[in-house]
Legacy VTK file of the C-alpha trace (Angstrom):
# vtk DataFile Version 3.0
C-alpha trace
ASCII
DATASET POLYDATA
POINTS 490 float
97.867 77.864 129.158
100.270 76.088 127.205
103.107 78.400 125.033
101.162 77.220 121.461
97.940 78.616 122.605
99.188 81.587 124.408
101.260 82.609 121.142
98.158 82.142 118.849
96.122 84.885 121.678
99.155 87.488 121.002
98.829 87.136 117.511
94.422 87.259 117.025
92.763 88.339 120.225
91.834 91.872 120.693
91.979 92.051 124.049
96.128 91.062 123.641
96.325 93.363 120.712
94.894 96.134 122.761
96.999 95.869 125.797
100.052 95.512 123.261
99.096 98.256 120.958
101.336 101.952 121.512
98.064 103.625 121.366
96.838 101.002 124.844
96.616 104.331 127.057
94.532 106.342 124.463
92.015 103.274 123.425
91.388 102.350 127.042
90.779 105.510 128.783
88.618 106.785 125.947
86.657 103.907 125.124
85.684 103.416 129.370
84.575 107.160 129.529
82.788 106.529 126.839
81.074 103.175 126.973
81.813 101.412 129.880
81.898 104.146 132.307
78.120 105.241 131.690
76.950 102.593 130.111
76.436 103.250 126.763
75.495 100.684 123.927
75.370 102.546 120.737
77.090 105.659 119.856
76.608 107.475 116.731
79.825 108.094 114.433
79.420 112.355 114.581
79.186 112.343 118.207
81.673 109.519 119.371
84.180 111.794 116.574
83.486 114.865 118.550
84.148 113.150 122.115
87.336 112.416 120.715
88.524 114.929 118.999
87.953 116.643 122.734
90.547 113.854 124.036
93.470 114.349 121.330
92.932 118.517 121.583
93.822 117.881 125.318
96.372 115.524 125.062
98.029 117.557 122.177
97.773 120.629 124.684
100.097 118.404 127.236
102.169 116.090 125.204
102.470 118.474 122.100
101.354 118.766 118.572
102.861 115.501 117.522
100.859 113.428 120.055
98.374 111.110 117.820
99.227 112.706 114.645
96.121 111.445 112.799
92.263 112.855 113.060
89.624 111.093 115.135
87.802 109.823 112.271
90.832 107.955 111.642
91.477 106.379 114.660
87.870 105.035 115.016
88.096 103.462 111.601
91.542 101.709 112.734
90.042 100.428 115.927
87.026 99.173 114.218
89.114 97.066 111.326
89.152 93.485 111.930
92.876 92.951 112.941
92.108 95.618 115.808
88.462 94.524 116.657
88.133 96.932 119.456
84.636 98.649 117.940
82.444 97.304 116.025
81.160 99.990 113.410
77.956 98.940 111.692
74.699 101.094 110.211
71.102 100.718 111.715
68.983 99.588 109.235
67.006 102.348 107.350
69.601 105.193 107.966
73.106 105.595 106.609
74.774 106.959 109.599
77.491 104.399 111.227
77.058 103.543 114.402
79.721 102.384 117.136
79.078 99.834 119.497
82.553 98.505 121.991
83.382 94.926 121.263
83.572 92.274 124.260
87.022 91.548 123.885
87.628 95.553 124.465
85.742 95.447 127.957
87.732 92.502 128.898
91.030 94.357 128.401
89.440 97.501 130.135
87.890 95.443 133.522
91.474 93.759 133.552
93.256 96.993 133.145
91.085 98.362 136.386
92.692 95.683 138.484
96.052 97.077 137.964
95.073 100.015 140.284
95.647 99.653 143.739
92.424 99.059 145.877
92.454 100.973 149.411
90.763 97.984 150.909
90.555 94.205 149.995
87.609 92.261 151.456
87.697 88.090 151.324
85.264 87.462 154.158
81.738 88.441 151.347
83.562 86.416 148.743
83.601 83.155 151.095
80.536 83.381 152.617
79.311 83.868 148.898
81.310 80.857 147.667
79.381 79.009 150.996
75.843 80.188 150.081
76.152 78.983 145.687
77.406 75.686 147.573
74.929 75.753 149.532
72.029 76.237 147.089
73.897 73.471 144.981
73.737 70.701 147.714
69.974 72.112 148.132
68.824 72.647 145.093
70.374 68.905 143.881
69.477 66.736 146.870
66.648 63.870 145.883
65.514 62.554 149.413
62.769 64.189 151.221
63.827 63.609 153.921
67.658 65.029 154.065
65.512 67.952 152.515
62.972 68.233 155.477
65.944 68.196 157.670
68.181 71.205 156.168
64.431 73.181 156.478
64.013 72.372 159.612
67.608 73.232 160.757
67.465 76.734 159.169
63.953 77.796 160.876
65.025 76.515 163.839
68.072 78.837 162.879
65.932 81.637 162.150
63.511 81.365 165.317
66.015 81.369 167.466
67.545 84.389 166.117
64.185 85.657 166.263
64.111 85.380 170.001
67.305 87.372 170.282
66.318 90.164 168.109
63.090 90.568 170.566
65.243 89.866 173.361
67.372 93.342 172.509
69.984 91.638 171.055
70.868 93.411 167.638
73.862 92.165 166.060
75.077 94.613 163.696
77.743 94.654 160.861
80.748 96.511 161.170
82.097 99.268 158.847
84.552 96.736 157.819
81.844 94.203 156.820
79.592 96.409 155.437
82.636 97.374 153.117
83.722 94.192 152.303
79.917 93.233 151.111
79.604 96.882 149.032
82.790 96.212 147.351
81.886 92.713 146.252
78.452 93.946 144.989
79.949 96.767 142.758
82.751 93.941 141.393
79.669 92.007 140.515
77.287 94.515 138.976
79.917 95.658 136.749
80.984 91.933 135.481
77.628 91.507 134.940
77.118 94.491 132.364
80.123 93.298 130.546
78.557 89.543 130.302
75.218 91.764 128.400
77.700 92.778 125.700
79.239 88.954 125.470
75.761 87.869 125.403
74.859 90.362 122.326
77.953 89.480 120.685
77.290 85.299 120.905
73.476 86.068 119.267
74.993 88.247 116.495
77.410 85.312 115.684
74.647 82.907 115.274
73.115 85.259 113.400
76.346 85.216 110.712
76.815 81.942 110.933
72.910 81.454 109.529
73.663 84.074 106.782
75.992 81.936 105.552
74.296 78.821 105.544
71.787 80.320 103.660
73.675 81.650 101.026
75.716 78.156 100.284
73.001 76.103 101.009
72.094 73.533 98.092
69.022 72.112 99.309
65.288 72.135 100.372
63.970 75.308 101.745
61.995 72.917 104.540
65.576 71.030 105.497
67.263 74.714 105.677
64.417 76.039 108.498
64.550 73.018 110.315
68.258 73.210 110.471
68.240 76.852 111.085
65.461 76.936 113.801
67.304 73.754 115.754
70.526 75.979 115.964
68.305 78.953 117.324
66.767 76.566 119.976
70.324 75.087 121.033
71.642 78.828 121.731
68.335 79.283 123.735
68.279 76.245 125.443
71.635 76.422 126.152
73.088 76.876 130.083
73.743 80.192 128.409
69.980 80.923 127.049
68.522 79.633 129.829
70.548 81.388 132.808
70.287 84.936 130.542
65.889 83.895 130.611
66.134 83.454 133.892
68.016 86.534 134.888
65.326 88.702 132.701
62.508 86.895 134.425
63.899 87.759 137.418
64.551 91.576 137.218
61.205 92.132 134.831
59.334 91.618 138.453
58.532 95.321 139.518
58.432 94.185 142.793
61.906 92.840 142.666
62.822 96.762 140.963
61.328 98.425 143.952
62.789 96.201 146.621
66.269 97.199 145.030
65.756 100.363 144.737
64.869 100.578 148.142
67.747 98.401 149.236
70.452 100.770 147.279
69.268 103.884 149.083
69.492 102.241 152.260
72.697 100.658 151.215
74.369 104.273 149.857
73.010 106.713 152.834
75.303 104.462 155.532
78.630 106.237 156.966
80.966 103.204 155.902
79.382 103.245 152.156
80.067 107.130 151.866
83.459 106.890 152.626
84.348 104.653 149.810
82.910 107.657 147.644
81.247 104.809 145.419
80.364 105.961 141.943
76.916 107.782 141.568
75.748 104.612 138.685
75.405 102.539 141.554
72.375 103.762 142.747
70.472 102.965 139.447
72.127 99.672 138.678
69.475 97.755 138.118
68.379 100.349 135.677
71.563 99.828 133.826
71.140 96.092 133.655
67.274 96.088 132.493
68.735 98.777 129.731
71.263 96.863 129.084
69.149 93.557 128.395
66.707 95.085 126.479
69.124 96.346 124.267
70.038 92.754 124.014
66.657 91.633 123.375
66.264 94.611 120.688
69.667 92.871 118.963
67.863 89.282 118.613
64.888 90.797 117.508
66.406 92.575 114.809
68.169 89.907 113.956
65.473 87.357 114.142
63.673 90.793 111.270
66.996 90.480 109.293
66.754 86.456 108.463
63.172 86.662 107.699
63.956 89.020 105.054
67.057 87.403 104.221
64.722 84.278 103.496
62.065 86.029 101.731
64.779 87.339 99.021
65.973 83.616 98.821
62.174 82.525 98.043
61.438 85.311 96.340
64.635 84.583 94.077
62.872 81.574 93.705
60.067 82.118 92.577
61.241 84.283 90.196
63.030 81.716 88.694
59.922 79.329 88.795
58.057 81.831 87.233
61.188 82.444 84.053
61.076 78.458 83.395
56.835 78.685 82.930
57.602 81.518 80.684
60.182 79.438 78.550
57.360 76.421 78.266
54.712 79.059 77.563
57.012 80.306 74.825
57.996 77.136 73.290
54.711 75.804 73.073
53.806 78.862 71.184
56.279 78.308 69.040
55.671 75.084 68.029
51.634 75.267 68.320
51.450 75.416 63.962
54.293 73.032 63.514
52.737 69.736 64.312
53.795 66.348 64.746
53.799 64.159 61.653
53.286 60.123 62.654
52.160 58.827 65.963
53.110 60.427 69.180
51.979 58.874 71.883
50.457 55.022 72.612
47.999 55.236 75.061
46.586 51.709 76.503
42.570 51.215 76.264
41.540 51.663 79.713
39.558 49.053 81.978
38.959 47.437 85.112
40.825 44.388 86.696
38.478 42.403 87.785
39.300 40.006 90.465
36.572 37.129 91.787
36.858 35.762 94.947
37.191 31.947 94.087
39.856 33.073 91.172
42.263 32.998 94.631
44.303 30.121 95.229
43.503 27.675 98.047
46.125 27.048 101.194
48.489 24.791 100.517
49.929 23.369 103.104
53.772 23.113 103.393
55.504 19.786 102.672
57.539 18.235 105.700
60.717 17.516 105.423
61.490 13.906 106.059
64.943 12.870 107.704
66.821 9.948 106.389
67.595 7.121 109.231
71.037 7.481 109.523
73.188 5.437 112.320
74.739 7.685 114.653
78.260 6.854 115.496
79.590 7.959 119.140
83.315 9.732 119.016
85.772 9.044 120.956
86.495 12.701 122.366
85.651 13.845 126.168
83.166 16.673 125.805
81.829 18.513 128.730
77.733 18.486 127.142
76.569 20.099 130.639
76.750 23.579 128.786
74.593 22.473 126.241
71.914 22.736 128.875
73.076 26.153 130.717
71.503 28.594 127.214
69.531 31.595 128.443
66.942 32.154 125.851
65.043 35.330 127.073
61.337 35.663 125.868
61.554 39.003 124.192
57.240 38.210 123.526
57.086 38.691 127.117
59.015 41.727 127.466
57.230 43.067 124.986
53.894 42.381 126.469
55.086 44.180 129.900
55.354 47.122 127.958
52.531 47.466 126.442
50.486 46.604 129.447
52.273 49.507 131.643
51.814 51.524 128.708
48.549 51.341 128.557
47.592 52.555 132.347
50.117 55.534 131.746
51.840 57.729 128.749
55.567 56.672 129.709
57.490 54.606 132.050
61.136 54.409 132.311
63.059 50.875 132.460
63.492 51.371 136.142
60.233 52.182 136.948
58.878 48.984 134.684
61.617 46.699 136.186
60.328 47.547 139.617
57.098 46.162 138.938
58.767 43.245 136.473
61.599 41.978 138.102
64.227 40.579 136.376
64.253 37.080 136.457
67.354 36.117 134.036
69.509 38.927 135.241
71.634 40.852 133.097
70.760 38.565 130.211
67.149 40.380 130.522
68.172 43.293 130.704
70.413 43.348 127.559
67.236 42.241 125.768
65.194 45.557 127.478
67.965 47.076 125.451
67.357 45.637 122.442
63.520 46.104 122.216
64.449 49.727 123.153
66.924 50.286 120.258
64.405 48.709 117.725
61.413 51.608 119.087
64.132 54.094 118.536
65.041 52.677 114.559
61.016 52.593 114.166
60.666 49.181 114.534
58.528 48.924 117.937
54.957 47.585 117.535
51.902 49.235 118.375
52.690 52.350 117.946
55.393 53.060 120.973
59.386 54.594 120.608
62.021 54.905 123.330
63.785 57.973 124.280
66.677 57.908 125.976
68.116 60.551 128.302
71.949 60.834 128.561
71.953 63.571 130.972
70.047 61.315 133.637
71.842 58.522 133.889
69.535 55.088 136.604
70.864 52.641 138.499
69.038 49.267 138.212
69.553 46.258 140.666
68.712 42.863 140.939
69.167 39.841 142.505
71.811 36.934 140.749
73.907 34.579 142.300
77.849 34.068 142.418
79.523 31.298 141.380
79.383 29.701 144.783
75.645 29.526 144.102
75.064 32.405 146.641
72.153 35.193 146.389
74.331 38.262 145.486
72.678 41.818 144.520
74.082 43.177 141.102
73.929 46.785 139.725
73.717 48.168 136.159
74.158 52.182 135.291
72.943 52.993 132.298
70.828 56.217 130.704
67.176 56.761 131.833
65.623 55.001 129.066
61.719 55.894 128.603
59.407 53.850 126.978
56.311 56.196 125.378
53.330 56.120 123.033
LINES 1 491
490 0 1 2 3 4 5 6 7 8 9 10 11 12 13 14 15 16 17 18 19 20 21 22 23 24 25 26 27 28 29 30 31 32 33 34 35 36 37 38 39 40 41 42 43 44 45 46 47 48 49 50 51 52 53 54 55 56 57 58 59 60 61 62 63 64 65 66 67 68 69 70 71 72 73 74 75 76 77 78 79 80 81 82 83 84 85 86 87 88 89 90 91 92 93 94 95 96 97 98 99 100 101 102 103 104 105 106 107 108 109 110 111 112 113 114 115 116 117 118 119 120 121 122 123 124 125 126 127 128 129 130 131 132 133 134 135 136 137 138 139 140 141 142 143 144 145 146 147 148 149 150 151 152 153 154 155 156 157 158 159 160 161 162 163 164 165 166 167 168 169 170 171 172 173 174 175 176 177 178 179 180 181 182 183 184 185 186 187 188 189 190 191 192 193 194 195 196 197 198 199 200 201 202 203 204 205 206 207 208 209 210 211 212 213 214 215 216 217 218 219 220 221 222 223 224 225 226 227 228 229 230 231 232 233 234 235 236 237 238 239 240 241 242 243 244 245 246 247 248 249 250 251 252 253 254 255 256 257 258 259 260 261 262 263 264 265 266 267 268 269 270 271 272 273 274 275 276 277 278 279 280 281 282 283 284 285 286 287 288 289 290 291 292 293 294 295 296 297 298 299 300 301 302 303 304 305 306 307 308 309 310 311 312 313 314 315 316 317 318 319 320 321 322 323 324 325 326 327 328 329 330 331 332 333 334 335 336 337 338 339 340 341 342 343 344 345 346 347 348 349 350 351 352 353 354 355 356 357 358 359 360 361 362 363 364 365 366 367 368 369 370 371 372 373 374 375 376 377 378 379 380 381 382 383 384 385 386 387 388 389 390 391 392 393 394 395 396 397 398 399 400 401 402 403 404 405 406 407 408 409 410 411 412 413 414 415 416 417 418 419 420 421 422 423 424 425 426 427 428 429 430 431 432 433 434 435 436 437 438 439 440 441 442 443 444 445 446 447 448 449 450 451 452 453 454 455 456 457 458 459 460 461 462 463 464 465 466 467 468 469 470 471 472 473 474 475 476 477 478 479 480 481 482 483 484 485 486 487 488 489
């Protein structure tokens, strides 16, 4: 948020730009009825023309002529050129009719623009106890010991019994209008961010999707080194917190039973007396319809665009080829050419082929290395105090032996981690050791480990190791190392 950054948003983001722009009152209010109000993806260019020509004939009628001056055609055009970058205009492949889709940076403006309106009632309590329940699942969902884990579970059923027994004991505790409010409110604030994240969603995919276009046109190389590259960057958007969470969500809402238990939940939500009085809008009830349409529109977009780079790639090879096939043709044509004009003199030297025969007792014989002999030479004592008790205090750590522990726990299982090997072989020269666990590792990783095994090495997981070493006072201290889970494999 510092005045640098904040300048350089005024000048390029469309969002800004809209909420700046004289025309602000016209873009918004058309482009929600439009798009965001019902939900609409795609609009064709003769009907999204006619809705608003409708628009400027009424304002015209109120403000006069002179109100928007220019035709609707017009406007669309302006507010789908890149230094608006409120629509994004583009044509379906196999017809020639433009289509309109709304940009994200648009619905940002818009949901921030619906803010501005005064709400008749603000609820907090749904938001906290929402903020409780994610930290909740957080501490859950993270915690490592069974037992702490056992203990939660146990807590909430004795939770739930107990409020069990009061239920069949007549005692129904009931929301309030106020509650029940508070919760609806939140829920519509939520399903409506979460239509606008589709459209952000749609919008990252189609970048990648440029962003490979023109790789592939400046790219130099193999074709092999291109796909791998290519297909890496279309697993990284996929695996990504982003790819993963958007999987998840469509796994989640794909499940008819989780479609019917919604369905069944909104009309039991929408028929209660608090709920009607907030007159909520009449989308509500078929959310979850708008949010499956919505993501399958998205997964129609990656599709396409996973269509539109094959064929992109197929008129690279087939460019190719083509040109493959025009440098045969120039061989074929100068070998025609000069088929009656031979070569005068000797062209070629070709050696007389045979076979190199090697016997067995042509080899040499072992011959043993000659020792080198030192000369008897009388050593002379200095005269300087040197402490030589250092000499004697080297660590020299067997790396043979580490080795060998490796291998043998690799052979009773696919893959250990360092922890897991240094639990059944201690450490018994300490960090020193350990360092040279390192070592072997970062050979297996260059290609350098014997036998076949490699190390991989997880920085998102980091281990603590501990052993035992002493202080300088001679005393049996415990030390501790954190480094990255570091797995040994075949």
């Amino acid at each position: 948020m510092d005045h640098a950054t904040l300048s350089l948003l005024r000048e390029r983001h469309p969002a800004w730009r809209l909420l700046a722009s004289p025309y602000a009152p016209l873009v918004a209010s058309f482009l929600h009825r439009v798009f965001v109000a019902p939900n609409v993806r795609v609009m064709p260019e003769v009907d999204l023309v006619e809705a608003l020509e409708d628009d400027l004939y009424a304002l015209r009628e109120q403000l006069g002529p002179d109100a928007y001056p220019k035709s609707a055609l017009d406007y669309l055009n302006d507010w789908a050129a890149p230094d608006k970058g409120w629509l994004r205009k583009f044509y379906k492949p196999g017809t020639d009719e433009a289509q309109f889709d709304l940009t994200p940076a648009a619905e940002k403006a818009i949901a921030w623009l619906q803010t501005l309106t005064e709400r008749p009632f603000v609820g907090t309590e749904s938001r906290l106890l929402t903020l409780f329940a994610l930290l909740e699942q957080i501490s859950a969902g993270t915690e490592a010991d069974p037992a702490k884990r056992v203990k939660e579970l146990r807590k909430k059923r004795d939770a739930l019994d107990a409020e069990i027994a009061r239920v069949l004991a007549g005692e129904v505790p009931l929301l309030d209008d106020t509650a029940v409010k508070d919760r609806f409110l939140q829920f519509q604030h939520l399903a409506r961010e979460l239509l606008a994240d589709f459209r952000e969603v749609e919008h990252n995919f189609r970048q990648l999707d440029r962003k490979v276009r023109e790789k592939i046109a400046l790219w130099e190389g193999a074709k092999g080194e291109l796909l791998d590259e290519i297909m890496g960057e279309r697993d990284a958007i996929g695996n990504s917190d982003q790819g993963r969470s958007f999987r998840a969500f469509w796994d989640f809402l794909m499940s008819s039973r989780r479609q019917e238990e919604l369905s069944e939940r909104l009309d039991r939500v929408l028929a209660l007396p608090a709920v009607a009085q907030l007159a909520p809008d009449p989308r509500t009830r078929r959310v979850h319809y708008d949010w499956m349409e919505a993501g399958e529109h998205t997964q129609r977009t990656v599709a396409m665009l996973s269509q539109q780079l094959r064929r992109f790639l197929d008129d690279r090879a087939f460019l190719e080829h083509r040109r493959i096939l025009d440098l045969l043709h120039g061989i074929e044509s100068k070998a025609l050419a000069l088929r009656k004009a031979m070569p005068a003199g000797t062209v070629m030297h070709i050696d007389a082929m045979g076979a190199d025969v090697e016997l067995p007792f042509e080899r040499p014989l072992y011959t043993p290395s000659e020792k080198q002999r030192l000369a008897d030479l009388a050593l002379v004592a200095g005269k300087d105090d040197i402490d030589t008790a250092r000499l004697f205090d080297q660590i020299v750590v067997d790396k043979a032996r580490l080795r060998s522990a490796v291998q043998r726990a690799l052979r009773c299982q696919p893959q250990i981690t360092l922890r897991e090997l240094l639990e059944a072989e201690p450490l018994r020269q300490g960090l020193a050791e350990l360092v040279a666990y390192l070592e072997l590792a970062h050979a297996a990783d260059a290609g350098d480990a014997p036998n076949g095994w490699r190390v991989v090495v997880d920085d998102a997981h980091p281990e603590t190791i501990r052993w035992q070493g002493s202080d300088a006072a001679g005393e049996t201290v415990m030390r501790t190392a954190h480094l990255p889970r570091v797995i040994f494999t075949r």
